[in-house]
N, C-alpha and C positions, 0 to 999 in steps of 0.2 A: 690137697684135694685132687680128685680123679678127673678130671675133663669129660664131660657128656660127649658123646662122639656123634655128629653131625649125621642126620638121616638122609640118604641118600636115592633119590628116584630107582625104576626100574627098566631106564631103556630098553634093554632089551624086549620086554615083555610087550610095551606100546609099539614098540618095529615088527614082533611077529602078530600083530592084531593088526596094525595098519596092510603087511601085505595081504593075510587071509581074505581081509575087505575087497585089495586089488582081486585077487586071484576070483573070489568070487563075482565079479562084474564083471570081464574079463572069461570069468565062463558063461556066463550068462547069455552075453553080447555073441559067443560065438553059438553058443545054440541055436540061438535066435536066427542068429546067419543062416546055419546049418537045416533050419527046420524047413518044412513046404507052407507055401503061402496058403493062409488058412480060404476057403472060397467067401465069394461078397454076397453075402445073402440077402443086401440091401434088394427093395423094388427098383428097377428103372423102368420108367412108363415111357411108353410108346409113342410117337408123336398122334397126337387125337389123332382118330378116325373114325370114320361112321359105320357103328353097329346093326340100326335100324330107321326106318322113316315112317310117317305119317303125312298122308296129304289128307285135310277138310277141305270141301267146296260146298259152296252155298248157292243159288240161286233166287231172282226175283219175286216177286208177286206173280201170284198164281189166279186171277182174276177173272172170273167164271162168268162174262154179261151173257145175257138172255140167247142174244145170236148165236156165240158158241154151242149156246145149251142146246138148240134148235138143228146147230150142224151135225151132233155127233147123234140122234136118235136115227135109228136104224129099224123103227116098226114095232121091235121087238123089248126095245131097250137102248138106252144111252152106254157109249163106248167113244172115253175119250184118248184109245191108244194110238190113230193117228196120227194127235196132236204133235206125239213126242216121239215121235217112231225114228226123225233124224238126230235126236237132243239124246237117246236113251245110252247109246255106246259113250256118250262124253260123262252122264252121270254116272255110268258103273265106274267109272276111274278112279274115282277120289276112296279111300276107305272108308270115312263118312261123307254124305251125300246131304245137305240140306236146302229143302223149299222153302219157303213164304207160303202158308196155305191162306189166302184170305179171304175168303167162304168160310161158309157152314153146311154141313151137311143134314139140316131136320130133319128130311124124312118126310114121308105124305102128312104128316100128325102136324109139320110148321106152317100146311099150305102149300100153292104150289111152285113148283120151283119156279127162280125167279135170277133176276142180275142185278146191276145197281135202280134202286140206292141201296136196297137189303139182299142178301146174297143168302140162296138156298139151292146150294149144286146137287146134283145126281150122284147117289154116295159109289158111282164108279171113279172117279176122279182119284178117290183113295189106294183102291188096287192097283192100278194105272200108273199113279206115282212110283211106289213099290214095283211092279213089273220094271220102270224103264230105269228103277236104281237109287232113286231117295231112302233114306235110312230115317230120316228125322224130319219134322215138320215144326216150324215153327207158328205157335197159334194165338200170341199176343199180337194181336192187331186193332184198327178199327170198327175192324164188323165181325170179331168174335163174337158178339149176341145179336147178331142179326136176327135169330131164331128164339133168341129167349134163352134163359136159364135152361132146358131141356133141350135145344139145340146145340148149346153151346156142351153141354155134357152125351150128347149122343155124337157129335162128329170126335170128342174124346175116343169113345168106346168104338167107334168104328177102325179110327187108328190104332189102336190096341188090337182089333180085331184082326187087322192085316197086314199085323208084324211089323208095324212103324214103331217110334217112339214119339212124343209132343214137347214142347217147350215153351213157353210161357203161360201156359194157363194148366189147370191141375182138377183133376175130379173131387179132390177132398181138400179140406188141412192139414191134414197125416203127410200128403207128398209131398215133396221140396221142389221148390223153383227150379234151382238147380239141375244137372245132366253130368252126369260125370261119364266120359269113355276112356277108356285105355284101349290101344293096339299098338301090335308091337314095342310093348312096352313101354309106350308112352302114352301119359293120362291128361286129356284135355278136361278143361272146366268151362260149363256154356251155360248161360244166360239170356234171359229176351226180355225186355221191356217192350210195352207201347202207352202210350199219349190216353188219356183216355179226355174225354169231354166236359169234365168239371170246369166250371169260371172261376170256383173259389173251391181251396181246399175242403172245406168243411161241408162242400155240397153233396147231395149223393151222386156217387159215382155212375159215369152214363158210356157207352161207346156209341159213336156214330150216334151221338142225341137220346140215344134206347138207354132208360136208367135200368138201373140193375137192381134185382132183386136184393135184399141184404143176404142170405147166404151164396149168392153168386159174388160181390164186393170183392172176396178176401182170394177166390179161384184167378182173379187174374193179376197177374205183374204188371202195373200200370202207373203211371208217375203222370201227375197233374204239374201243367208248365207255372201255374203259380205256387209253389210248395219246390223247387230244384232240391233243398235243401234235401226235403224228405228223400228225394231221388239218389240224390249223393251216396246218403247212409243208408240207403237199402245196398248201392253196389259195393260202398264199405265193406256191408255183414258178408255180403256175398265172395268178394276176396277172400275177407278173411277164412268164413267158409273152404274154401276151395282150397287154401296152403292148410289146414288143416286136415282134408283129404288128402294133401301131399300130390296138387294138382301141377304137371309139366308147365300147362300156358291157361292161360285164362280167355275165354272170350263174350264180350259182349255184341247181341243183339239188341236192335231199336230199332222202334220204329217213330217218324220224327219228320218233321219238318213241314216244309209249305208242297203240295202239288202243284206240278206242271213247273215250279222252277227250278233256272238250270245249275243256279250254286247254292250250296246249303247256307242259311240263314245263320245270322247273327250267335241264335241262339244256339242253332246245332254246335255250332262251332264251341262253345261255351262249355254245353257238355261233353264233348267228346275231348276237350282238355283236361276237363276234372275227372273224365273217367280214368284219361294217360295218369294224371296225380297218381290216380287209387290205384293202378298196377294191372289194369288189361292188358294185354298183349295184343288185341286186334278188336276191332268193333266194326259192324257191319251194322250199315245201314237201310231203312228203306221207308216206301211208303209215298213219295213225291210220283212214283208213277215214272220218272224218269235218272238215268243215269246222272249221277253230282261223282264230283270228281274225288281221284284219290289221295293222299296225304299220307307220310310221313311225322306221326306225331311225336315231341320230346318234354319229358316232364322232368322238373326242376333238379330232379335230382340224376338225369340221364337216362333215364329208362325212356325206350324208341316201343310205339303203338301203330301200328297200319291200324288205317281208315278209312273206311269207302264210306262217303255218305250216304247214297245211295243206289242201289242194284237195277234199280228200273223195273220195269214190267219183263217175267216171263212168258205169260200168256198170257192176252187177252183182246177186247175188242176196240182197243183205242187207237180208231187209225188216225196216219195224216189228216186223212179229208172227214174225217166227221169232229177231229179237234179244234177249238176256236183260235186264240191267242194266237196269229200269226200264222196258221195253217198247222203249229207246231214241230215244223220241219222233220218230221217223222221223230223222234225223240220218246214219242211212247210207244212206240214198235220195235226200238229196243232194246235188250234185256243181255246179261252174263251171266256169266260160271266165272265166280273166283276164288280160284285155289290158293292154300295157303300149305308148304311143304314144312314138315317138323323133322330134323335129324339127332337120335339119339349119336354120343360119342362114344366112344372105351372110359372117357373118364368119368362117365353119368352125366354129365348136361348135356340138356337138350334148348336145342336153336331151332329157330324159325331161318332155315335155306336155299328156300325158296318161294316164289309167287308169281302167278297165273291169272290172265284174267284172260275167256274164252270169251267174245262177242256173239250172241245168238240172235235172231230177226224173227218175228213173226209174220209169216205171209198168209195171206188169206187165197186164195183161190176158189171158193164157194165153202171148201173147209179151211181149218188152221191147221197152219203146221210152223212149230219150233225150226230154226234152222238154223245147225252150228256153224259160224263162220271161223275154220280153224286156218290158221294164217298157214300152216304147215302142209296142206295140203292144195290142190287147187280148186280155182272159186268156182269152176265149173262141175266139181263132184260135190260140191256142198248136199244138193238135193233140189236147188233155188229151180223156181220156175221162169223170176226173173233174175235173173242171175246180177244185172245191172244195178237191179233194188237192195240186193245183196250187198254188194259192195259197197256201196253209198250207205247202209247201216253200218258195215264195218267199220268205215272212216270216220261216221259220226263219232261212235265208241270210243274207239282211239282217240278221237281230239279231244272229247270230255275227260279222259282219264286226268288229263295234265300231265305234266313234266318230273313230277315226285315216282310215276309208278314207274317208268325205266329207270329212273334214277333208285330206286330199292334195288331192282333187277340188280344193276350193276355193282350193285356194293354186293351183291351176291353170285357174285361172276357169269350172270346170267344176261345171253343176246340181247339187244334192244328188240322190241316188238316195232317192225314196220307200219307206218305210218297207212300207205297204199299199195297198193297191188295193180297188179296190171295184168 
C-alpha cells in the first residue's frame, strides 16, 4: 500500500501576510508623523466677564399730610417739584427708579384734598415723580382706597397718563400682578403685596378700615396676617410665574409690619424667610414709617435673599417734634434710595454685584425738601440748610442698617460705607 503523504502548512504565505500588516502600520504611523496638526476647533471660554449691568433703586413712602399739601400751592396751582429738586439727579441714576406712592389721587369728584388719615393728593405729585426720574410706582398699600373704588382707579389712569408704570394694584382682571422689565438684557421680575385690614380671612376685604367694593377685592395684592398660608402661595404662583417668563432675578415688595418700630417684628421676620424658601432674590420693605434694618437672608437650600425691611419715609410731615414715643429721635425724617446692581456675564448668568443704600433727610424750612446725603461728596454741598441736621440723619441711617449691609458689600469687593463724617 501507498503511504498518504502528510499535509504540510504554508509558511511562507503567513510570513508575507504578517509583514504586509507590519508595513502597513508602519505606514500609517509615519503619515501620521508626517501630516500637519489638524486645528482645535473645540470652545475655550473666556474667564467670566461682564457684558452688561443693571441697577434698580427703590425708595420710601411718599406721604402727602395736609401741610405739604398747603406748602407747595402757589395761587395758581399746586407744584410739588421743590420737594425733590435735591433727590431728582440721584433718582435718574438707577435704570429703573421705584417709589412707594401712598396717596391717592381722586380728583375734585373724592372731596377735597386732604392728608392723614385719608390721603387725596393734588394729581401734580404724579408728573413730578416722572420729571425727577421714577419709572415705576408702587400702589399696594394702606390707603390705596382712600378715595374709593374710583379713586383708587383714577390715580391708576393718571399714572398711565404720565408715562409711569404701577405695581400692586391693577385696573382690571385681564392685567397681571406682575411687572416684568428687561434692560440691557437683563429681565427683572417685580411684585408688591400689602397687609390689608381683614381680622379674619373670610371677612371682606378692607384697607386702612375703608371695605372695599367686591369688584375693587380682586384689583389689589394684598395678603391678610391671618391666612400667611394664602400669602405664601400667591408668591409660589408668582415665582413660578416669573421663571416661566424666563425672569433674570425676582423681586418682592411689601408692605408690613408695625409703625414707628425700629426692628421688624416677629412676624415680618417669618415672611421674609418663606419668601427666601420660594426663590426672591431681594424683597424690600415698607410702611413702619421708619427705617428696620438690612439682612442678608439664606434658605435651606443656599439660596442668599437681601432684605430691607423697611425704607422709611421719603416724604413727608413726620417730624421729630410733632412725633410722640420718645420724641422719636427723628427716625421719620429719614428715608433712602437702595440700589441693587445686576451683572450680566459672557457666560449668560447673571448676579446681583452690587448694593447701595443712599441716606436722604427731609427738611422742612417753611417748604420740604428731599436731601441726598451722598457720603461721596461733601455734607456741605448736600443742599442742607442745616447742615448739622444732615448729618445726624446720616448717622441715624447708618447705624439702623446693621452690620449684614457692609458685610454684602464686601463679599462683593465693595468699600465699607463710613459710619460718620466730619
Amino acid at each position: 500500500m501507498r503511504k498518504q503523504k502528510k499535509r504540510r502548512g504554508k509558511p511562507g504565505i503567513i510570513l508575507i501576510i504578517v509583514l504586509v500588516l507590519i508595513a502597513a502600520v508602519v505606514a500609517v504611523l509615519f503619515l501620521r508623523k508626517d501630516k500637519e496638526p489638524e486645528e482645535d476647533t473645540r470652545i475655550i471660554l473666556e474667564d467670566p466677564r461682564i457684558e452688561s449691568s443693571l441697577t434698580v433703586g427703590a425708595t420710601g413712602d411718599i406721604l402727602i399730610h395736609s401741610p405739604i399739601i398747603d406748602s407747595v400751592y402757589y395761587g395758581g396751582g399746586y407744584d410739588f417739584s421743590d420737594c425733590f429738586r435735591l433727590v431728582a439727579p440721584y433718582y435718574s441714576q438707577p435704570d429703573i427708579m421705584i417709589a412707594n406712592l401712598e396717596v391717592t389721587c381722586g380728583g375734585e369728584e373724592a372731596g377735597a384734598y386732604s392728608g392723614y388719615p385719608t390721603f387725596n393728593c393734588p394729581d401734580n405729585i404724579i408728573p413730578t415723580l416722572k420729571n425727577a426720574g421714577v419709572d415705576l410706582l408702587l400702589t399696594a398699600n394702606n390707603h390705596s382706597y382712600d378715595t374709593g373704588y374710583d379713586g383708587m382707579l383714577r390715580t391708576l389712569d393718571l399714572i398711565t397718563e404720565n408715562g409711569l408704570e404701577y405695581l400692586g394694584t391693577r385696573k382690571n382682571t385681564g392685567e397681571h400682578f406682575i411687572v416684568v422689565k428687561e434692560v440691557n438684557g437683563i429681565k427683572i421680575g417685580m411684585i408688591n403685596f400689602t397687609y390689608d385690614t381683614r381680622q379674619y380671612p373670610d371677612d371682606q376685604k378692607s384697607l386702612n378700615g375703608i371695605p372695599m367694593r367686591d369688584e375693587a377685592e380682586d384689583l389689589v395684592s394684598s395678603f391678610c396676617y391671618e391666612n400667611l398660608e394664602e400669602l405664601y402661595q400667591n408668591v409660589k404662583d408668582a415665582m413660578h410665574q416669573m421663571n416661566m417668563l424666563g425672569v433674570d432675578s425676582k423681586i418682592v415688595f411689601i408692605h408690613w409690619g408695625n409703625e414707628y418700630q425700629d426692628d421688624p417684628n416677629w412676624i415680618q421676620e417669618e415672611i421674609a424667610q418663606e419668601i427666601c424658601e420660594l426663590g426672591a432674590d431681594v424683597i424690600v420693605g415698607g410702611h413702619p414709617h421708619v427705617i428696620q434694618r438690612y439682612d442678608t437672608l439664606t434658605a435651606s437650600n443656599g439660596h442668599q435673599t437681601l432684605c430691607l425691611y423697611s425704607m422709611g419715609n421719603e416724604l413727608s410731615n413726620q417730624r421729630a417734634a410733632l412725633m410722640d414715643e420718645d420724641g422719636n429721635r427723628g427716625y421719620t425724617e429719614d428715608g433712602l434710595i437702595f440700589e441693587v446692581t445686576y451683572s450680566k456675564f459672557n457666560n449668560g448668568k447673571v448676579k446681583i454685584t452690587g448694593l447701595k443704600i443712599l441716606p436722604t433727610w427731609v427738611e422742612r424750612t417753611g417748604s420740604y425738601s428731599i436731601v441726598a446725603l451722598d457720603d461721596q461728596t461733601d455734607p456741605y454741598s448736600w443742599g442742607a440748610d442745616n447742615t448739622g441736621a444732615a448729618l445726624a440723619s446720616y448717622e441715624r441711617t447708618i447705624g439702623r442698617l446693621g452690620g449684614a449691609y457692609n458685610a454684602f458689600r464686601a463679599s462683593r469687593g465693595q468699600a465699607a460705607v463710613p459710619e460718620y463724617l466730619n
